[in-house]
C-alpha positions in Angstrom: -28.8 3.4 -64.6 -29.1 7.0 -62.4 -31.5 4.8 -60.3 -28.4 2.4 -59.8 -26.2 5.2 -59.0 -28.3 6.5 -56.5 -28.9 3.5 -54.5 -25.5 2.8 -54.6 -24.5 6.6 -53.2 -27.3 6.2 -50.2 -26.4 2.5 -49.3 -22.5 4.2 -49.0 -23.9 7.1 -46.7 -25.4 4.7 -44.3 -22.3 2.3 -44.4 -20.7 5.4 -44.0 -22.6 6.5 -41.0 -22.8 2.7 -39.5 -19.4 2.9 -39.5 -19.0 6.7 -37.8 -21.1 5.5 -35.1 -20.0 2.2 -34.2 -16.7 4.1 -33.9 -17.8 6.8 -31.3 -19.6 4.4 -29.2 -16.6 2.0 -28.7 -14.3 5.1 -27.8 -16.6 5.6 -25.3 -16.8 2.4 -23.6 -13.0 2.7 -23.6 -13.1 6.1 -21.8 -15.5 5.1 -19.5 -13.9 2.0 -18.4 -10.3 3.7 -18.1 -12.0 6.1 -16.2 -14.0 3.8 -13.6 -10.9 2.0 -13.0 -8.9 4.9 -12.2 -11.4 6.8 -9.7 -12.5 3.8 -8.3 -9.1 2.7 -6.7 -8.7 6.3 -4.7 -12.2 6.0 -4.3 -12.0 2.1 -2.2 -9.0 3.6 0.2 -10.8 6.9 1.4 -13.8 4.7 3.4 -14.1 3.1 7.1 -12.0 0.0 7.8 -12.8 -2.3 10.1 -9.9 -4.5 11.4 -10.3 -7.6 11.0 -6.7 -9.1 11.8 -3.6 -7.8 13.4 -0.8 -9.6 15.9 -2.7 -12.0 18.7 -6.1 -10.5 18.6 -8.7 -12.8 17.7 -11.5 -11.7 15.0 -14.2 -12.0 17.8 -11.8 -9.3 20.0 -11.1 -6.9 17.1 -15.3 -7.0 16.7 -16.0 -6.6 20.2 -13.6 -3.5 20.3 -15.3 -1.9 17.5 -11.8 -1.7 15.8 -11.8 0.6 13.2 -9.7 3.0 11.1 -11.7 5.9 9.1 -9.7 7.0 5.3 -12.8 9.1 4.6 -11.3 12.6 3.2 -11.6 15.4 5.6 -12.3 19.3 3.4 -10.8 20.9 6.4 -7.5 18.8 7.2 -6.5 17.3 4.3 -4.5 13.8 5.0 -5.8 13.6 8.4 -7.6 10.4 10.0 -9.0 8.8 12.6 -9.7 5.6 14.1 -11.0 3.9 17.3 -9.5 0.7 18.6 -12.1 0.2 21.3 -11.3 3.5 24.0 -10.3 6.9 22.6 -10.4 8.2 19.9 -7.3 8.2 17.9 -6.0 10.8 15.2 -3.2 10.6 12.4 -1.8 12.2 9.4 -1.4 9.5 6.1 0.0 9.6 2.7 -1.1 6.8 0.7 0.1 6.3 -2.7 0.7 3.4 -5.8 0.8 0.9 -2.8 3.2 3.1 -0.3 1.9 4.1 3.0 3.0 6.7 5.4 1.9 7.0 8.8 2.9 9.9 11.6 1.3 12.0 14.1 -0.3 9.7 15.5 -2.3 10.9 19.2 -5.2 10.1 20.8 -7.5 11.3 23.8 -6.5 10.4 26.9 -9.3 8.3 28.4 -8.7 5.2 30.4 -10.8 1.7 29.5 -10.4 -0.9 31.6 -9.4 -4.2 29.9 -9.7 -2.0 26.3 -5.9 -0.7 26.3 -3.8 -3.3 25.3 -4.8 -2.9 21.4 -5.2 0.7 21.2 -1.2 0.8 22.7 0.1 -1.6 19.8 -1.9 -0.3 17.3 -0.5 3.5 18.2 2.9 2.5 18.0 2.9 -0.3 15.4 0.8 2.3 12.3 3.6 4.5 11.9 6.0 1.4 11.1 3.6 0.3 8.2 5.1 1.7 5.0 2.7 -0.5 2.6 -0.8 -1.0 1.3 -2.7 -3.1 -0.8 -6.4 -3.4 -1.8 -7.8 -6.8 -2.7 -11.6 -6.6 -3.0 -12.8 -5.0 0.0 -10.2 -5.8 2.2 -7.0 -3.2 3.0 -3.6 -4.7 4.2 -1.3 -2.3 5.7 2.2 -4.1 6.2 5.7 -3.0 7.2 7.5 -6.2 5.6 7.0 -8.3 9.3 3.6 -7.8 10.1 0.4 -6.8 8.7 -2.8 -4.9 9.5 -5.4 -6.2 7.8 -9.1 -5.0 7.5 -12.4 -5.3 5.2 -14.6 -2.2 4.4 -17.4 -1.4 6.7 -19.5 -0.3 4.2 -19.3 -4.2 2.5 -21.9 -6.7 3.5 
């Protein structure tokens, strides 16, 4: 009968300890996912974005421009940006939270490009007008309720 007793103490311990374990490793799964999800949405916004779609421009002319916006954090000037839209180089200041957007300060060197101008001028002055975002996959949508900027990650094959 103590030999009963016994057996029946250790199989308890190991349910016991079964049951401890099974129970720390699914709290971790949970924190780990919670977490991914979390960093990795602020992580896809701060890349480069290549645009992709915006007004009249055709796909082919938004490549061939090189079209880009960079969200890469900057140490040294924090919410500052750049992009390129196929001439100077452009610069801006962005706040970009929970799917609002705000654009200002938006300048750019003062280089002239022949036949290169046209989308670097409406992209200046339409970006501070785009009060929304929204990431889908690897693609970015700025939008101001009219129109939207669209563009897909440079960093996505």
């Amino acid at each position: 009968m103590n030999l009963v007793k016994r057996f029946s103490k250790i199989f308890r311990m190991k349910i016991f300890r079964i049951i401890t374990l099974s129970s720390l490793i699914m709290m971790l799964i949970v924190s780990c996912k919670s977490t991914n999800k979390i960093s990795g949405t602020m992580e896809n916004i701060n890349r480069k974005w290549m645009l992709v779609e915006y007004q009249d421009f055709t796909k082919a002319e938004l490549t061939k421009l090189e079209a880009y916006m960079d969200l890469t954090k900057n140490p040294d000037s924090e919410n500052r940006y750049t992009a390129k839209m196929g001439c100077n180089g452009m610069f801006f200041t962005a706040e970009l939270s929970k799917g609002k957007a705000k654009f200002s300060g938006v300048g750019s060197t003062m280089m002239y490009c022949d036949g290169r101008m046209k989308l670097e001028d409406s992209f200046g002055k339409q970006l501070p007008n785009m009060n929304q975002y929204k990431i889908e996959g690897h693609f970015l949508t700025l939008s101001d309720g009219k129109s939207i900027m669209k563009f897909v990650a440079a960093d996505w094959d």
